[in-house]
KOLSENU-501729 format. One line per 10 residues: number of its first residue (from 1); their letters; for each residue x, y negated, z of N, C-alpha, C, CB. Coordinates in steps of 0.1 Angstrom, whole numbers. Glycine has a CB too. Example, Ala and Ser with C-alpha at 12.3 -4.5 7.8 and 13.67 -1.06 7.14 Angstrom:
1 = AS = 132,57,78,123,45,78,132,33,78,113,45,90; 128,22,71,137,11,71,129,0,79,141,6,57
***
This chain:
1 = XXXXXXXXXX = 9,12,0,0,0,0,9,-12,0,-10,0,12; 5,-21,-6,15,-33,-5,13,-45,1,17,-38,-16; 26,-49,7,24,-57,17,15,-71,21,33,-58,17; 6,-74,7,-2,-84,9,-16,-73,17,-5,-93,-6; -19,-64,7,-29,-53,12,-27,-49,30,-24,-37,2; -15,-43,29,-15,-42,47,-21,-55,54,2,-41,54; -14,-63,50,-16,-76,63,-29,-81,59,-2,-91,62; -39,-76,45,-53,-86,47,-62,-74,53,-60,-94,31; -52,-59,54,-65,-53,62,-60,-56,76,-69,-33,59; -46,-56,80,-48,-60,97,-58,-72,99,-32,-65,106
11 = XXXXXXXXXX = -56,-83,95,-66,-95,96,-77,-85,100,-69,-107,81; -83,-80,87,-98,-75,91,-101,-71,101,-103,-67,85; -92,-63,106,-92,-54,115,-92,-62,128,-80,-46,114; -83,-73,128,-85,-79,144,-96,-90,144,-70,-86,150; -100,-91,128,-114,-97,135,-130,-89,138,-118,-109,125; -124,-79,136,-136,-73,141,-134,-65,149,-143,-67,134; -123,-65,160,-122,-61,174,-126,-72,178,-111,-56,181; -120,-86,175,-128,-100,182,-138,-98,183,-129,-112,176; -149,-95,170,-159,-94,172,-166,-86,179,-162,-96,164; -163,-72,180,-169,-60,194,-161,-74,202,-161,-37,197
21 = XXXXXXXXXX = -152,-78,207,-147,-81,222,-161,-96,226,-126,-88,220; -163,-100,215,-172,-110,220,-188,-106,221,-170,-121,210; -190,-95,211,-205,-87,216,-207,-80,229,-208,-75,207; -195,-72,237,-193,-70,249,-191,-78,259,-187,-63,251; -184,-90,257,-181,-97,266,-197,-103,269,-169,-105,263; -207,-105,256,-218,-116,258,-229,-108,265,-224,-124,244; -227,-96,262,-236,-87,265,-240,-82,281,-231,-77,258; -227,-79,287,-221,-77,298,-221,-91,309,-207,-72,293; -225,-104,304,-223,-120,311,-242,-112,314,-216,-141,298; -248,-112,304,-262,-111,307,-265,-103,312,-269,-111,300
31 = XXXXXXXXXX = -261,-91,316,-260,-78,324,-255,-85,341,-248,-65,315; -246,-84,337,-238,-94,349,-252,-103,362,-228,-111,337; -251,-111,349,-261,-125,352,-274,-120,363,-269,-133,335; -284,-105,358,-290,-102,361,-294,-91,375,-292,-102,352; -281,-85,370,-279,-72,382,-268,-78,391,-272,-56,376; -259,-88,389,-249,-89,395,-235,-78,392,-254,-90,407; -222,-85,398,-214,-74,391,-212,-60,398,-202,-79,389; -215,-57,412,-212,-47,416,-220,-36,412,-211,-49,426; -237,-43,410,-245,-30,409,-247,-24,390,-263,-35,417; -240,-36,382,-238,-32,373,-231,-20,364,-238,-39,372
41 = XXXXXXXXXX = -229,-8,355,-223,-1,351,-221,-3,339,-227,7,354; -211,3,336,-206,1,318,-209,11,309,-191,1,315; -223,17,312,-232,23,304,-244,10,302,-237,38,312; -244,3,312,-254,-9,309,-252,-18,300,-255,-17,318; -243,-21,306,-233,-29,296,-235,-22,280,-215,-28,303; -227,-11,278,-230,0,266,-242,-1,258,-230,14,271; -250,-5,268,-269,-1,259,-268,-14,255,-287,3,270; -269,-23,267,-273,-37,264,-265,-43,249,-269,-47,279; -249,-37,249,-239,-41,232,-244,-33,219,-219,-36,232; -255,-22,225,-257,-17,216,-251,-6,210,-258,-23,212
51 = XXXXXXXXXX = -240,-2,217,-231,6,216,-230,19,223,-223,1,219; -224,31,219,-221,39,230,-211,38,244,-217,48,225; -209,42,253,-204,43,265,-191,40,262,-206,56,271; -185,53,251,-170,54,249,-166,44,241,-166,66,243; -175,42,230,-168,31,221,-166,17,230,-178,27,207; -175,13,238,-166,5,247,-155,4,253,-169,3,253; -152,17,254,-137,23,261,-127,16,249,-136,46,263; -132,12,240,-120,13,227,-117,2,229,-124,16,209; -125,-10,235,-122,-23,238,-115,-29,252,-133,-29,236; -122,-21,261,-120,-24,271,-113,-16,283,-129,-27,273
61 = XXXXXXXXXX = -110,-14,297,-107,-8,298,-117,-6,312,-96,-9,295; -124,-10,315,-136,-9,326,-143,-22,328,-131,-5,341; -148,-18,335,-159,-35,338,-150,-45,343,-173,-34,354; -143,-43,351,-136,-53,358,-125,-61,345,-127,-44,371; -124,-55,339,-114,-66,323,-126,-66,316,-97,-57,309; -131,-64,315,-145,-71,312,-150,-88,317,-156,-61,319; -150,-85,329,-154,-94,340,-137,-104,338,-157,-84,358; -128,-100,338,-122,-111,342,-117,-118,326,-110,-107,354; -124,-112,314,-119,-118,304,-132,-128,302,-114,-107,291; -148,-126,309,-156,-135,307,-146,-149,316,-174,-129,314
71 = XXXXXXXXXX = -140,-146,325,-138,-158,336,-130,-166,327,-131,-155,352; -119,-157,321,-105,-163,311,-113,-174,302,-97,-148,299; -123,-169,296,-132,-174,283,-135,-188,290,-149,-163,279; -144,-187,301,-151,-200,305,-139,-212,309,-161,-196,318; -132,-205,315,-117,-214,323,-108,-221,309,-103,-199,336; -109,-209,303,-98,-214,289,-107,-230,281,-98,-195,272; -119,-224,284,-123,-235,272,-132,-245,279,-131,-227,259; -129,-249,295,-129,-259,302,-116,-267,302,-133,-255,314; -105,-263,306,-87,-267,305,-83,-272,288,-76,-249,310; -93,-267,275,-89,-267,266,-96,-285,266,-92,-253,257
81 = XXXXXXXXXX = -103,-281,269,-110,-294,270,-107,-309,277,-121,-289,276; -101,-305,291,-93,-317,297,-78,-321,293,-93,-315,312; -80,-314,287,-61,-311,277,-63,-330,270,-61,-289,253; -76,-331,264,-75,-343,262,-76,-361,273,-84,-341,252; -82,-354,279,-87,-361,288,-79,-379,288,-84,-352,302; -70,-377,292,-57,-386,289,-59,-394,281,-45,-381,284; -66,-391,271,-69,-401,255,-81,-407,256,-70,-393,239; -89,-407,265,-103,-414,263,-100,-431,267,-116,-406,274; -105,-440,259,-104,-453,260,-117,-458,261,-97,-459,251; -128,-458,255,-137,-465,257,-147,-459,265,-141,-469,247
91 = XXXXXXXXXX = -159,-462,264,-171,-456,274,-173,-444,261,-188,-470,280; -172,-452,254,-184,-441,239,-170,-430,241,-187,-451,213; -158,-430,242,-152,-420,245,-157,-410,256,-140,-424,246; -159,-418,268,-162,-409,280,-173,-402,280,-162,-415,291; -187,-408,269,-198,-402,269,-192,-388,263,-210,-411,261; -189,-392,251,-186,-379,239,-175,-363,247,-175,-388,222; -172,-370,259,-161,-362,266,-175,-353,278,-146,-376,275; -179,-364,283,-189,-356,290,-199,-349,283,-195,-364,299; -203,-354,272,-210,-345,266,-206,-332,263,-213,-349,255; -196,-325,258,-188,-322,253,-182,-310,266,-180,-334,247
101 = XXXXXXXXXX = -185,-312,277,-182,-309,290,-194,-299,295,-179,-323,299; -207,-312,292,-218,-305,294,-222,-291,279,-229,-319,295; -222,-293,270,-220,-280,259,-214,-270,268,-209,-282,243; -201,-272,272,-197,-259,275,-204,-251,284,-186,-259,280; -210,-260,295,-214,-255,306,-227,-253,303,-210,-261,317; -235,-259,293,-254,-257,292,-254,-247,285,-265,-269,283; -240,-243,276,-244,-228,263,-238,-214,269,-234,-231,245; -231,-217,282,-226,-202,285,-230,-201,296,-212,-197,283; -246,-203,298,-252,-201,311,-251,-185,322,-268,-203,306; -249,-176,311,-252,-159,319,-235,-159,325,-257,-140,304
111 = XXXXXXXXXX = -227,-164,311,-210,-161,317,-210,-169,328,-194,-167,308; -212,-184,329,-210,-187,343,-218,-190,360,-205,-197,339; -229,-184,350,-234,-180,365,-227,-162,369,-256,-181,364; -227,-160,364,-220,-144,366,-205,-149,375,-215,-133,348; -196,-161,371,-183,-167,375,-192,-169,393,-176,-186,363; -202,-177,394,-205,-185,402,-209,-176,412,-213,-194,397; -216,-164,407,-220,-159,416,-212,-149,425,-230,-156,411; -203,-143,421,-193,-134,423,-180,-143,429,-189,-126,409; -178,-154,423,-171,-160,436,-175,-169,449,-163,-166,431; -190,-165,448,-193,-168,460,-196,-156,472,-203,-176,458
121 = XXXXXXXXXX = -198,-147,467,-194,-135,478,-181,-127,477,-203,-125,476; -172,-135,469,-158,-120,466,-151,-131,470,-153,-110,447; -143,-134,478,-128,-142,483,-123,-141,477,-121,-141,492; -122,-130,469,-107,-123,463,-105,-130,451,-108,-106,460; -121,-130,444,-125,-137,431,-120,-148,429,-138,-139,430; -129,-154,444,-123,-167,444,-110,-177,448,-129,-170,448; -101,-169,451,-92,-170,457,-80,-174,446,-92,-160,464; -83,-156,438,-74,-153,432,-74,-153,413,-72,-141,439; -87,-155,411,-90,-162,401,-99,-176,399,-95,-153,397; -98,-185,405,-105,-195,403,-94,-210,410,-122,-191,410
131 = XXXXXXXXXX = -95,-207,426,-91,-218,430,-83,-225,423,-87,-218,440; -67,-218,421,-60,-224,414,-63,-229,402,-51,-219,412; -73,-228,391,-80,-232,382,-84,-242,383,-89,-225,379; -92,-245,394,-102,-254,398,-97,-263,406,-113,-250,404; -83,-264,412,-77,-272,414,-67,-279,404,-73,-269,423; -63,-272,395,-60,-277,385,-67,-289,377,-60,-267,378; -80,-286,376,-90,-291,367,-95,-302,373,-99,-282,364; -99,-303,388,-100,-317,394,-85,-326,398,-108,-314,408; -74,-318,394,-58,-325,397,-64,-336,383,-40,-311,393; -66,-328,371,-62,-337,356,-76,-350,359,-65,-325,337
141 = XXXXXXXXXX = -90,-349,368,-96,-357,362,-93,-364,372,-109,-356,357; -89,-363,383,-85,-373,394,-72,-379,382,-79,-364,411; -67,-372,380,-55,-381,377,-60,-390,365,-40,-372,373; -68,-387,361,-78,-398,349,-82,-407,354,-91,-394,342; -87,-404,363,-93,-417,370,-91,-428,377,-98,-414,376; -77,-420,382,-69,-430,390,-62,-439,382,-61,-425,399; -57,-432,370,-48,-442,360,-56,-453,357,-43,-436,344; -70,-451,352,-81,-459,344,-82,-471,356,-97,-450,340; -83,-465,367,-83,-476,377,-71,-489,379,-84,-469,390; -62,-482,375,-48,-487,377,-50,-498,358,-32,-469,378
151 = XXXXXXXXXX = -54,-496,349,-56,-502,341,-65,-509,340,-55,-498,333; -74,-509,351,-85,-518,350,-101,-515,343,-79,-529,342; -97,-503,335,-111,-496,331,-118,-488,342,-109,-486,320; -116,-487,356,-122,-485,359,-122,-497,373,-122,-473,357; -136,-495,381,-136,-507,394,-123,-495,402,-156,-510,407; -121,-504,412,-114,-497,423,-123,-490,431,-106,-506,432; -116,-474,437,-129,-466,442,-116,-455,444,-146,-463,429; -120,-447,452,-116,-439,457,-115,-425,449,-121,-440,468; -103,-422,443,-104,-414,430,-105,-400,430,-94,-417,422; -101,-398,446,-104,-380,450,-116,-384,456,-91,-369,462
161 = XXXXXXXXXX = -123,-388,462,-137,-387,463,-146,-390,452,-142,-394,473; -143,-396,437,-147,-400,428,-149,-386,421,-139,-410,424; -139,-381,422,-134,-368,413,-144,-354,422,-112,-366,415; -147,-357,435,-158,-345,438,-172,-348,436,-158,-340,453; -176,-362,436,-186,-369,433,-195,-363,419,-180,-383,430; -185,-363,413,-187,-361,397,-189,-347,394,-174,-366,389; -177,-338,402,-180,-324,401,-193,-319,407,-170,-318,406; -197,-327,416,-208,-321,424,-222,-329,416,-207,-326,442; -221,-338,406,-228,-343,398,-231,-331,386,-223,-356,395; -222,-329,378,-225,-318,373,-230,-303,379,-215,-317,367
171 = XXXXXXXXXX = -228,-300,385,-232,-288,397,-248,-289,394,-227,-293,416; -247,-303,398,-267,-309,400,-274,-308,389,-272,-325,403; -266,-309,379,-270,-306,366,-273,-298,361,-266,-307,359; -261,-286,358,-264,-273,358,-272,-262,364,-256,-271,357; -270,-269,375,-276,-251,382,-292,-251,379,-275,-249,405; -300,-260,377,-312,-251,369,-314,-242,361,-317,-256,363; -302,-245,351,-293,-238,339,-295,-226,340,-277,-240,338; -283,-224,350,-275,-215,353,-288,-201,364,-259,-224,361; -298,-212,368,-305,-202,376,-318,-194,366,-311,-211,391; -314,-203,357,-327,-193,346,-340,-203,347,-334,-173,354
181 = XXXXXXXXXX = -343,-215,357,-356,-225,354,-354,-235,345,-362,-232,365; -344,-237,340,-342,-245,326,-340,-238,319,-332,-253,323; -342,-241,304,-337,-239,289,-321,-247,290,-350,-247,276; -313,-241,285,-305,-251,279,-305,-262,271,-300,-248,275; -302,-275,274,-310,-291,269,-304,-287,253,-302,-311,279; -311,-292,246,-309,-297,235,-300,-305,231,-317,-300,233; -294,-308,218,-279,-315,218,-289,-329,219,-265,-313,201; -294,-335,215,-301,-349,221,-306,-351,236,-313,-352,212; -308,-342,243,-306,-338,257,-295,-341,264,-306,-326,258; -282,-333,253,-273,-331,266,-268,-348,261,-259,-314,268
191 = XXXXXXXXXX = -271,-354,251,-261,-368,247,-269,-374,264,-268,-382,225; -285,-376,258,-289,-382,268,-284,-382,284,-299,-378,267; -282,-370,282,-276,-365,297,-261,-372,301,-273,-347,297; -254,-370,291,-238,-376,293,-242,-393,296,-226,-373,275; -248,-401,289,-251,-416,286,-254,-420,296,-260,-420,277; -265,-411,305,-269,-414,320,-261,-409,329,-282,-408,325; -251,-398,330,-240,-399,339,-232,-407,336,-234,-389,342; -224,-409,327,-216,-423,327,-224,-434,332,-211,-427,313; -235,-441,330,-236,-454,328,-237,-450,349,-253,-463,315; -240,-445,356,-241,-437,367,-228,-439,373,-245,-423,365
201 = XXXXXXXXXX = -215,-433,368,-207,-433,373,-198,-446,372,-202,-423,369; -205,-450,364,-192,-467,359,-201,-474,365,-187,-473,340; -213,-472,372,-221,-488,370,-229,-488,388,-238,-488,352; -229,-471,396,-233,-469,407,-248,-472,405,-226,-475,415; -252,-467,417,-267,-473,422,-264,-487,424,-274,-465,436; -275,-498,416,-273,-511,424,-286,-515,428,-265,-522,417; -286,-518,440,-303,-525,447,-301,-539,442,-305,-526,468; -320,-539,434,-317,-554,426,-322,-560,443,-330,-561,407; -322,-572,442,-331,-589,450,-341,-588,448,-328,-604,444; -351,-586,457,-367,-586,457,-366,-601,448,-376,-586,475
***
């Protein structure tokens, strides 16, 4: 076979283990989501991908790399995201950033309530897969915030309480989401949504003068 031939059937090939890896992984967040991860099995998982038992074996290697490649997924492509952070200048930047923040978190409702829920009873979970993540991730927007302050785009305000403020703003957001009594907002939803936390975060509650 010749060497263009080899290398356009590997391509094929690893995109369609991507693609089983992403039918199990989505399959298994919703399995997850519902049973939780302990009482779940990887015959469930198996029915729910549509698959047999073993052919999952071909991807994975038990539930648990399962589970921790959904966490990889969500964490990768939160970090991929503040990677820019650093570059936002205007407000219409910060909306499109929070928007953009909010997608991730309104469209992969089963993966991260499955994250949320498991590291709130597993220490280990959380400990050993998340904190350092999540301290990471409020290190970069604190450190956004504080620069912006230092340049004058933002008022003066206290930038690690600013920085839990905000996380616990989104929290408020999502967890309807994430608990199954929302739909995920619509992209004119979630704009709406970003436009009212910014103007929120840059402008505070202010009591007008009777």
């Amino acid at each position: 076979m010749p060497p263009q031939e080899i290398n356009g059937f590997e391509a094929r090939r690893q995109r369609r283990i991507a693609r089983k890896h992403a039918r199990i992984m989505k399959s298994a967040a919703q399995v997850f989501a519902a049973k939780g991860y302990r009482t779940t099995t990887t015959r469930e998982i198996a029915r729910a991908a549509d698959m047999a038992e073993g052919t999952l074996y071909n991807y994975f290697a038990g539930k648990r790399e399962i589970f921790l490649s959904i966490v990889e997924e969500v964490l990768a492509a939160l970090l991929e995201l503040l990677e820019d952070v650093g570059q936002l200048e205007t407000r219409a930047d910060v909306v499109a950033f929070v928007e953009m923040l909010f997608d991730v978190l309104s469209t992969k409702p089963a993966s991260i309530r499955t994250l949320v829920m498991e590291a709130w009873v597993d220490d280990l979970i959380l400990q050993d897969l998340l904190m350092e993540r999540i301290v990471s991730i409020m290190a970069q927007v604190e450190g956004f915030i504080a620069a912006s302050i230092v340049e004058g785009k933002f008022r003066p305000m206290d930038s690690r309480l600013a920085t839990r403020m905000l996380f616990g703003m989104f929290a408020g957001l999502v967890l309807p989401v994430l608990r199954g009594m929302e739909a995920p907002p619509a992209p004119p939803e979630r704009h709406a949504m970003a436009e009212a936390a910014v103007n929120l975060l840059m402008e505070g509650i202010q009591l007008r003068d009777e």
